[in-house]
Backbone as a ProteinNet text record, in pm:
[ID]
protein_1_A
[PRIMARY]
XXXXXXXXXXXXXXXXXXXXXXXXXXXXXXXXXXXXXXXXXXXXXXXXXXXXXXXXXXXXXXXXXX
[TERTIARY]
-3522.3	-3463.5	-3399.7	-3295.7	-3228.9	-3276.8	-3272.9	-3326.8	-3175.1	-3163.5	-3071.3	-3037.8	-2915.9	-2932.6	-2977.5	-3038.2	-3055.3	-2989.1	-3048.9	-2987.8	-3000.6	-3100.1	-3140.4	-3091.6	-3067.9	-2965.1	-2840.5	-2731.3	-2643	-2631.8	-2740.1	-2720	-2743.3	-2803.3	-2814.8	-2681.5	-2558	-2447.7	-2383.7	-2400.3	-2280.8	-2322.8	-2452	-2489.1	-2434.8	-2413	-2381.2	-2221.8	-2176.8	-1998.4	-1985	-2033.4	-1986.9	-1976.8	-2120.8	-2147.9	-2041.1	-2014.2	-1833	-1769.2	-1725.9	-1589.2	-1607.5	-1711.3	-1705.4	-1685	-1762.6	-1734.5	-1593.1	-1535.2	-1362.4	-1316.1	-1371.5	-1257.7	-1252.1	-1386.6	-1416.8	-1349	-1358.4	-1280.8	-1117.7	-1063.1	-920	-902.4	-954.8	-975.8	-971.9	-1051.4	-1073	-964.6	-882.8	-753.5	-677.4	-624.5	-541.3	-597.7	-688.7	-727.2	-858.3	-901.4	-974.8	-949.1	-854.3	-770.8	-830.1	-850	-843.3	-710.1	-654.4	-540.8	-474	-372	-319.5	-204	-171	-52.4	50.5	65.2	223.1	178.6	68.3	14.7	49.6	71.6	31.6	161	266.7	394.8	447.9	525.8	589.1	652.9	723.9	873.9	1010.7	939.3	1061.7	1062.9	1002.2	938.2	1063.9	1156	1230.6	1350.7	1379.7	1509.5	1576.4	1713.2	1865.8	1868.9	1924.7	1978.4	2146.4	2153.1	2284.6	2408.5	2364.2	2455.1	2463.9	2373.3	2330	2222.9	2161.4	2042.2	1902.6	1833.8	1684.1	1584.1	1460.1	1376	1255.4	1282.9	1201.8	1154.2	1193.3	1160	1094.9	1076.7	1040.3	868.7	766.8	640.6	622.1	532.5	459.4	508.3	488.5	473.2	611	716.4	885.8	869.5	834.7	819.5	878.8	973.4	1066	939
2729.2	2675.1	2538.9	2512.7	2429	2286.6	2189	2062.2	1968.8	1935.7	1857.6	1759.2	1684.3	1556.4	1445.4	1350.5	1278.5	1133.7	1030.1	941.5	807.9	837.4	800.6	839.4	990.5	1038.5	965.5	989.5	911.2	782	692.6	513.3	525	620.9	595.6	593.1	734	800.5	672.8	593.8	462.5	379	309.7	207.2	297.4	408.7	452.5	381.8	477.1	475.6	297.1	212.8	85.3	57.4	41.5	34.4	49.6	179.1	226.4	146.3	137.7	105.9	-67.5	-116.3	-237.3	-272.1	-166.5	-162.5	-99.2	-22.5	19.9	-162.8	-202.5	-339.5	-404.2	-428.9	-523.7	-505.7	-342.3	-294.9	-335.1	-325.6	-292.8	-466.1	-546.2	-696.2	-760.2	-688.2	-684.8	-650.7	-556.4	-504.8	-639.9	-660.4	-777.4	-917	-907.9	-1083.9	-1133.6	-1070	-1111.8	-1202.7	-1222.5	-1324.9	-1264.8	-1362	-1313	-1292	-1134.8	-1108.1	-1119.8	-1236.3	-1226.3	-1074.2	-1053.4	-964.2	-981.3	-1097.3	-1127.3	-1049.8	-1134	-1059.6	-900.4	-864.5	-696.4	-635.2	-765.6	-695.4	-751.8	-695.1	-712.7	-760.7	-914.4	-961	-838.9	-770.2	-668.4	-558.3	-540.3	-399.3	-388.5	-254.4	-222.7	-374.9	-434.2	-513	-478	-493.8	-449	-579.9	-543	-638.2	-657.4	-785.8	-795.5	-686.1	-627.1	-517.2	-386	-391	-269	-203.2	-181.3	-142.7	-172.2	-89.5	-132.7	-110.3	-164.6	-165.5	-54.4	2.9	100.9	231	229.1	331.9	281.5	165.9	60.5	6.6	39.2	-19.4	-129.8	-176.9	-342.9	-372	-313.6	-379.3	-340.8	-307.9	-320.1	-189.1	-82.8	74.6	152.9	271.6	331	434.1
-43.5	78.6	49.1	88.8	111	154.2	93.4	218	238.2	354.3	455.5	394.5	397.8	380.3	484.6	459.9	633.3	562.2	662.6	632.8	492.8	477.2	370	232.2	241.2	144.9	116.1	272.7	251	204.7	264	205.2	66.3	-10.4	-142.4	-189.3	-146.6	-224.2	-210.7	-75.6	-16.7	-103.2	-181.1	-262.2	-395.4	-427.3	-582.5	-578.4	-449.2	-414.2	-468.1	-348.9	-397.9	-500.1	-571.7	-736.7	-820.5	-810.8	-876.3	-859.5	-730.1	-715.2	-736.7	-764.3	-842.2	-969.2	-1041.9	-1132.7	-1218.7	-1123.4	-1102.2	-1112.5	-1040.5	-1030.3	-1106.7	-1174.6	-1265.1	-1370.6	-1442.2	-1533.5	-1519.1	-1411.2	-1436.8	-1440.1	-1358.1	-1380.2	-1545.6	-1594.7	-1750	-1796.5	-1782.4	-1857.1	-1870.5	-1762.2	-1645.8	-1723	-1814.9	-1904.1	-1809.6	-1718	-1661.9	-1527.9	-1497.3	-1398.6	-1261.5	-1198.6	-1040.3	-971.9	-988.9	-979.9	-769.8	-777.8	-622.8	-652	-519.1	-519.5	-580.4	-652.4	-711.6	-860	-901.1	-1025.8	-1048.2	-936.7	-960.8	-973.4	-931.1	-951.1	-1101.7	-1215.6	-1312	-1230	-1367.3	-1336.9	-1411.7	-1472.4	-1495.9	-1449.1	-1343.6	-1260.8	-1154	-1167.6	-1057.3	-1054.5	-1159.6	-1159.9	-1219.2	-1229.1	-1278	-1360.1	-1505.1	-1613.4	-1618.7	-1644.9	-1619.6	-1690.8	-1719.7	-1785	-1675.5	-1587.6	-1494.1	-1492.8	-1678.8	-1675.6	-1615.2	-1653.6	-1547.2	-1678.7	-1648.7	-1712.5	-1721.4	-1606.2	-1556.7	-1652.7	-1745.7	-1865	-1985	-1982.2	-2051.3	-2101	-2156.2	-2102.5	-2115.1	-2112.1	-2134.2	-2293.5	-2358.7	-2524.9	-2572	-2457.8	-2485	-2579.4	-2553.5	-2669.9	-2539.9	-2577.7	-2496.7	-2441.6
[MASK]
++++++++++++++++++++++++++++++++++++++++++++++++++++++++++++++++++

């Protein structure tokens, strides 16, 4: 037979869920140098701009490799 979940079940999955997704942050924080990243951070200065020739950068990765 089956047993239910009640509520106690759930607050555990919600304390795992958080857990993650902290540790989600921390990680990608880590990628990023560790910086406490604002929204500007998150945008590239070569992300979605046109070079004076017309081209874009957009095919482009981080370490300038096609």
């Amino acid at each position: 037979m089956k047993r239910k979940f009640d509520n106690n079940d759930l607050k555990t999955i919600g304390r795992y869920m958080m857990i993650e997704k902290n540790m989600y942050a921390q990680f990608v924080d880590d990628l990023d140098g560790g910086v406490n990243r604002t929204d500007e951070n998150l945008i590239s200065n070569t992300d979605n701009k046109e070079n004076e020739d017309g081209s874009s950068n957009n095919n482009i990765d981080r370490e300038g490799k096609m």
